[in-house]
C-alpha positions as CSV (number, residue, x, y, z in Angstrom):
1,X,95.8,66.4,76.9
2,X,99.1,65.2,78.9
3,X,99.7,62.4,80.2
4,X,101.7,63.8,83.8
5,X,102.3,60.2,85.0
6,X,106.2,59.4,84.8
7,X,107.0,62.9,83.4
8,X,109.5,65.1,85.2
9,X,107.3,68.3,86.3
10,X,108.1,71.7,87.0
11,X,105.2,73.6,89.3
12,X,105.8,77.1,89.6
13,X,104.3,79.9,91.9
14,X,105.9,82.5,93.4
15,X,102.8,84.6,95.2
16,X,102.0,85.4,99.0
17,X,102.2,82.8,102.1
18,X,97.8,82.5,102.2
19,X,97.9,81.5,98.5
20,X,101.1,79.2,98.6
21,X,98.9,77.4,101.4
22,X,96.0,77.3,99.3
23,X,98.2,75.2,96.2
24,X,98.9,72.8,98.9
25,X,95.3,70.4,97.4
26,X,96.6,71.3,94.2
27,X,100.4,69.4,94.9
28,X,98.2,66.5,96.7
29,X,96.0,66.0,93.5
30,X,99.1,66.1,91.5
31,X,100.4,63.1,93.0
32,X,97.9,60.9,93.1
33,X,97.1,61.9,89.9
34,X,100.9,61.1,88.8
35,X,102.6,59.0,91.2
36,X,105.8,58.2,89.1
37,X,106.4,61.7,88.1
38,X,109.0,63.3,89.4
39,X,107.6,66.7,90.7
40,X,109.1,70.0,91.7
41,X,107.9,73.0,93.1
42,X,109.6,76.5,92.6
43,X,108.6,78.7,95.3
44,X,109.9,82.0,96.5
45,X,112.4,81.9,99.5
46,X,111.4,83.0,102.6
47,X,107.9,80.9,102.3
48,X,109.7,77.3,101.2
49,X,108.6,75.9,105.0
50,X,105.1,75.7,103.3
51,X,105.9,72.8,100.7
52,X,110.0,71.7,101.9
53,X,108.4,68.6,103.9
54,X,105.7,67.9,101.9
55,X,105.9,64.4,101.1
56,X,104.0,64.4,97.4
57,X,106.8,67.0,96.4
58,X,110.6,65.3,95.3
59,X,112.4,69.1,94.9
60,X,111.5,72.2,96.0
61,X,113.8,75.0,94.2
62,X,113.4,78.6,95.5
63,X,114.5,82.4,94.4
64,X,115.1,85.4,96.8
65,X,111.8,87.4,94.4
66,X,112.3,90.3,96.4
67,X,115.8,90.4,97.2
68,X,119.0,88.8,95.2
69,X,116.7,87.5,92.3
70,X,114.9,90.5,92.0
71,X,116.0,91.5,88.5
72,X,115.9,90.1,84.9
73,X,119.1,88.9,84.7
74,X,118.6,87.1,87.8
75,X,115.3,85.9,86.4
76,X,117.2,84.9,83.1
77,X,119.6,83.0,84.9
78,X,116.8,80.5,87.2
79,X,115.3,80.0,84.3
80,X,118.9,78.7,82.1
81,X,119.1,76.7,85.2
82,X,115.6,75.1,85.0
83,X,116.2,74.6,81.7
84,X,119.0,72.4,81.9
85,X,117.0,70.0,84.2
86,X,115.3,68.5,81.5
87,X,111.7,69.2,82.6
88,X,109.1,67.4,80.4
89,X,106.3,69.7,81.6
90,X,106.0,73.0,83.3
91,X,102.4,74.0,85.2
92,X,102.7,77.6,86.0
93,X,99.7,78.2,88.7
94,X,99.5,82.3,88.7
95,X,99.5,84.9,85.7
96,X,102.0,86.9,87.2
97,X,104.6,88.7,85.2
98,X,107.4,86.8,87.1
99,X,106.8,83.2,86.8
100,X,105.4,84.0,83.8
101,X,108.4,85.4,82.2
102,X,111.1,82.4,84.4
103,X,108.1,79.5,82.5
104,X,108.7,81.4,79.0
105,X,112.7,81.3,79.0
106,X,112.6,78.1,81.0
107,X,113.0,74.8,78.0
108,X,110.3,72.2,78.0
109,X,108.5,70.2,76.5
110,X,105.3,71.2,77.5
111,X,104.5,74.6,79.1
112,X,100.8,74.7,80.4
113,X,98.8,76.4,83.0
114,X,98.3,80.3,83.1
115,X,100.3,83.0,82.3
116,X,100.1,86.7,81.6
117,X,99.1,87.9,78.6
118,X,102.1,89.1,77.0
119,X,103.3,85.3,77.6
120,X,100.7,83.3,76.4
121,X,101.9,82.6,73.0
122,X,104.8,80.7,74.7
123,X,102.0,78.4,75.9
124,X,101.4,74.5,74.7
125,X,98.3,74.6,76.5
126,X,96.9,78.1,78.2
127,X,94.6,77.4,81.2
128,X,92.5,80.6,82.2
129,X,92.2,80.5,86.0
130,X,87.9,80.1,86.8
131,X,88.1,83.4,89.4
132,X,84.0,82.2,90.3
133,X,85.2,79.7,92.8
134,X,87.5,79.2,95.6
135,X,91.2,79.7,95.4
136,X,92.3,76.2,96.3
137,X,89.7,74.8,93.8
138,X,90.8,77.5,90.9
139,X,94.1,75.8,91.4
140,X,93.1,72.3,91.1
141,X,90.9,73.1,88.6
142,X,94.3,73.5,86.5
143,X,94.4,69.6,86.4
144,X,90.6,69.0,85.9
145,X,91.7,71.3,82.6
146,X,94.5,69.2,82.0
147,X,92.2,66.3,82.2
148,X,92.5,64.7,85.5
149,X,89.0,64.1,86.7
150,X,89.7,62.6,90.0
151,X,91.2,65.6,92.1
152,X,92.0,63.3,95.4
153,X,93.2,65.8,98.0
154,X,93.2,66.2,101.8
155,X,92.6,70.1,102.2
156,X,95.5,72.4,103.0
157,X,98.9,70.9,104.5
158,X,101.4,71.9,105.9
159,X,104.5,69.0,106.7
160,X,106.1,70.6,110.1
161,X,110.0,69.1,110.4
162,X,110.8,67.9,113.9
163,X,113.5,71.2,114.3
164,X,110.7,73.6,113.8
165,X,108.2,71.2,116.6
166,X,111.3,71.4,118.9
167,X,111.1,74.6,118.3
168,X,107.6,76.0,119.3
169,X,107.9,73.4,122.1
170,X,110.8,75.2,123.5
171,X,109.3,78.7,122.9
172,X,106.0,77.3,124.9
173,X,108.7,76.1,127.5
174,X,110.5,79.5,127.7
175,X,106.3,80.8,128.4
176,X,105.1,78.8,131.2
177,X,103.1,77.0,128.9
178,X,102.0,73.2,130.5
179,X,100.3,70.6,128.6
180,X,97.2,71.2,130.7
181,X,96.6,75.2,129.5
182,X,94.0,76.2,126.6
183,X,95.6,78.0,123.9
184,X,93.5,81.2,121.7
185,X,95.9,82.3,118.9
186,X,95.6,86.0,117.7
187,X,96.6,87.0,114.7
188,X,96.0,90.5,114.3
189,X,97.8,91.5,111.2
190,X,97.6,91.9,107.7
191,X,99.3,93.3,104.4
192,X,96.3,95.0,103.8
193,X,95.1,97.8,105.7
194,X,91.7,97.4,104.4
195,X,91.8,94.1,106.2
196,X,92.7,95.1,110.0
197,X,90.2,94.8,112.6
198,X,91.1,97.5,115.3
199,X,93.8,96.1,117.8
200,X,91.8,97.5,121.1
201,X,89.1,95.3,119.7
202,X,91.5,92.2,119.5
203,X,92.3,93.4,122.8
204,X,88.8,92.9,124.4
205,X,88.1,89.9,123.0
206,X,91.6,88.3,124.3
207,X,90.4,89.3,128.0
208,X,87.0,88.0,127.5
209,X,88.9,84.4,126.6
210,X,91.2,85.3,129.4
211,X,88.4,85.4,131.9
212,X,87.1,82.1,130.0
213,X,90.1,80.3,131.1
214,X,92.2,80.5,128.2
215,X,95.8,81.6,127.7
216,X,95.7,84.4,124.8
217,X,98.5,84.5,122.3
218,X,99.5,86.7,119.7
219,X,101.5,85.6,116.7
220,X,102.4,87.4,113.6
221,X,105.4,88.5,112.2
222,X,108.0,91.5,112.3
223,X,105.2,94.0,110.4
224,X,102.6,93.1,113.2
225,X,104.8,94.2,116.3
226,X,103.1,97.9,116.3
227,X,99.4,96.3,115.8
228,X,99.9,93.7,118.5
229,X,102.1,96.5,120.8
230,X,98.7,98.3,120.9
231,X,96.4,95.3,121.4
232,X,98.8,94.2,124.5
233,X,98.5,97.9,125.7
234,X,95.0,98.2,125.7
235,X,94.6,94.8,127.7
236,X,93.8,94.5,131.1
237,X,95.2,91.2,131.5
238,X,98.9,89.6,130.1
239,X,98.6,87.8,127.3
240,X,101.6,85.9,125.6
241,X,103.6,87.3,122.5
242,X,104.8,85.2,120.1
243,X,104.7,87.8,117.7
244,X,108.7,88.0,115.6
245,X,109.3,84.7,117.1
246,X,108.8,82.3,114.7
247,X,109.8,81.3,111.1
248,X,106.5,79.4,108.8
249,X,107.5,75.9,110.2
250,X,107.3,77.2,113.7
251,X,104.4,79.0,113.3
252,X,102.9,76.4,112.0
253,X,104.0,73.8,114.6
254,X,102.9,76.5,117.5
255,X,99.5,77.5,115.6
256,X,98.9,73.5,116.3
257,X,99.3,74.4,119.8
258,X,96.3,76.4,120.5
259,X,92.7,75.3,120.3
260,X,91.3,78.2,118.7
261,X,92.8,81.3,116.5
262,X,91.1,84.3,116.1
263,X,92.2,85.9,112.8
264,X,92.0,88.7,110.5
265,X,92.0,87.1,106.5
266,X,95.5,86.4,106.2
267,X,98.4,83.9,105.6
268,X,98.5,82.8,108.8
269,X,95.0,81.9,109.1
270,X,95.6,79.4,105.6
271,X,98.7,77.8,107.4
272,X,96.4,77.1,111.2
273,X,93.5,75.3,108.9
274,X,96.6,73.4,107.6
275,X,97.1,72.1,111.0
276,X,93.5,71.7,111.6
277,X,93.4,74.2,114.0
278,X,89.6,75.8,114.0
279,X,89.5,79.4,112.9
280,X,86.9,82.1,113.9
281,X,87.7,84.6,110.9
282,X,87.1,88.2,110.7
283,X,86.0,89.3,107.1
284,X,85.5,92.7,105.4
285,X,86.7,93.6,101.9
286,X,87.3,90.1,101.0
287,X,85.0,87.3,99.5
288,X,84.3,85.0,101.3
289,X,83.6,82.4,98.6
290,X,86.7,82.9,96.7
291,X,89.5,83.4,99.8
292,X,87.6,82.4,102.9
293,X,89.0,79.5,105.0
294,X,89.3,76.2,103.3
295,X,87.4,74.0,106.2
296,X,84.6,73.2,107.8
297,X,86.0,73.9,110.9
298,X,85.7,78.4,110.8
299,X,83.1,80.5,111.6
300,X,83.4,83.5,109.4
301,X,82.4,86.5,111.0
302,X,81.0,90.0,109.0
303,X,79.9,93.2,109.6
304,X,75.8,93.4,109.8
305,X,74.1,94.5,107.9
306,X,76.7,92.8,105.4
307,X,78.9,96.1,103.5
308,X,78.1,95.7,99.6
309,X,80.3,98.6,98.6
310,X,83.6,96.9,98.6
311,X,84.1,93.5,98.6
312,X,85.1,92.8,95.0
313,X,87.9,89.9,94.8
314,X,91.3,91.3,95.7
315,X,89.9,94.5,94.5
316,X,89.4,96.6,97.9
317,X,87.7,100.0,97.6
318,X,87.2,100.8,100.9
319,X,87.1,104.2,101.3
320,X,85.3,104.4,105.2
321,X,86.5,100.8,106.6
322,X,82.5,100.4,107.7
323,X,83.0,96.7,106.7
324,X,85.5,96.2,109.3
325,X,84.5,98.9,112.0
326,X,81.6,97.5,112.2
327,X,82.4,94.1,113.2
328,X,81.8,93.7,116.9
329,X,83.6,92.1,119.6
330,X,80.3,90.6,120.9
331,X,80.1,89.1,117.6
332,X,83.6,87.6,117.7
333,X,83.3,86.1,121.0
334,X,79.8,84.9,120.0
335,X,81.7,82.9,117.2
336,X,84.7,81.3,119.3
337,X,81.9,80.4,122.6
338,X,80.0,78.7,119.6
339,X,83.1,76.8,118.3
340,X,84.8,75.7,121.0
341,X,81.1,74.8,122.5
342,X,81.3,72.4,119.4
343,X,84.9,71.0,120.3
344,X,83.4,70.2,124.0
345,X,85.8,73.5,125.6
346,X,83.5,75.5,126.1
347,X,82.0,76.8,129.3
């Protein structure tokens, strides 16, 4: 095995926002496992707020994947750059083709971790990823591999600067928002369809809090405006809409905010856990035991009886949506009472 302590590291991972988050134990472990290594991270673009302030990381480099980088050339050319950096070891964390293919042109030393198949005879040291357990802990598991035995972590992080705090604090500002109001986050949107709870649901349950007390707010990004347009339609109170408004540090700063979110499984709900904000989750498709919230601090909520159909991994099949239609709003609003019961808010 490698000895990472003192060596100039290259981390790569260029995936979605929920499963950046999730790498964040992974970095932690990394550190302590090495702390005179010189460590960076090589991220895609638009999500580098997840890991630019974290404090275990020296570098972060980042690539436009979907936008100017999006070619081979443009591949070919991060990874002539990489290469010229010297790295002693590379740690790719996803088979993807992408990294994959940057890790393979990119010079080193030592190139370890996973990678897709037509890579793998580029690899020093090939690391199959154990899909049986939790993301976060498939990713650490890469150093246990690598033969690092004590994996010291502290759970998801996310480092907020002070621009993005002054910025959710002004957005609260701008919303009649006083130190003295209780917050319940929304987030009401996902990638996947197969994932969506109904928005005239979200709706019910955010006027339910609303006569509870609490100030209901959704967040989400661009994509979410139609989902949270309806949920604020079908409301019979006004809730606050913070959807659009915020980049990742922001959101992450305003998530910290509120003292409950209610969430379908998405990368929002990854980044509010980072800010130990508890997290009443709504699950169908997904398992729970491989991408369910990363704390102790969730209730996950499911259809019952439980759908058996579907849920396999990443692998959605769901052809009638029974897994999500028939998830209640008694049972969601079940889940947060019991939660914020336990954090001595509720009634």
């Amino acid at each position: 095995m490698i000895d990472l302590n003192g060596k100039k590291i290259l981390v790569t991972f260029l995936m979605h926002l929920g499963d950046l988050v999730l790498t964040t134990p992974f970095i932690h472990a990394l550190r302590k496992a090495a702390p005179d290594a010189h460590i960076t991270y090589l991220v895609d673009e638009k999500l580098k707020d997840v890991v630019l302030h974290n404090p275990n990381l020296d570098e972060v480099i980042t690539i436009d994947k979907l936008g100017r980088d999006n070619s081979i050339l443009a591949l070919m050319a991060c990874a002539r750059r990489l290469s010229k950096m010297d790295f002693d070891v590379v740690i790719n964390l996803h088979p993807n083709e992408r990294c994959s293919f940057i890790c393979a042109m990119t010079k080193t030393k030592w190139r370890v971790g996973t990678a897709h198949t037509v890579f793998r005879p580029f690899w020093d040291i090939f690391i199959q990823l154990d899909r049986t357990i939790h993301a976060a802990d498939m990713y650490l598991d890469v150093l246990h591999e690598l033969g690092i035995k004590e994996l010291n972590h502290k759970g998801l992080e996310v480092f907020i600067s002070e621009e993005s705090k002054i910025s959710a604090e002004q957005f609260w500002r701008d919303n009649g928002v006083f130190a003295t109001d209780k917050l319940i986050g929304f987030n009401i949107g996902s990638a996947i369809p197969t994932k969506r709870w109904a928005p005239e649901r979200f709706a019910q349950v955010a006027d339910a809090m609303t006569a509870k007390g609490y100030k209901p707010v959704f967040f989400g990004g661009t994509m979410d405006e139609e989902f949270v347009n309806e949920a604020v339609a079908a409301m019979h109170t006004t809730p606050i809409v913070a959807t659009g408004a915020f980049n990742i540090g922001a959101l992450a700063a305003a998530l910290k905010r509120c003292d409950l979110l209610i969430t379908n499984d998405s990368g929002p709900m990854h980044v509010a856990i980072s800010q130990d904000v508890p997290v009443v989750a709504l699950y169908g498709p997904s398992l729970v035991k491989l991408y369910g919230p990363y704390t102790k601090n969730a209730i996950v909520v499911t259809a019952v009886p439980p759908c058996m159909g579907c849920a396999g991994g990443m692998k959605h099949k769901c052809s009638d949506m029974q897994c999500m239609t028939r998830l209640t709003v008694e049972q969601v609003i079940e889940a947060a009472d019991k939660i914020l019961s336990s954090r001595g808010e509720g009634e």
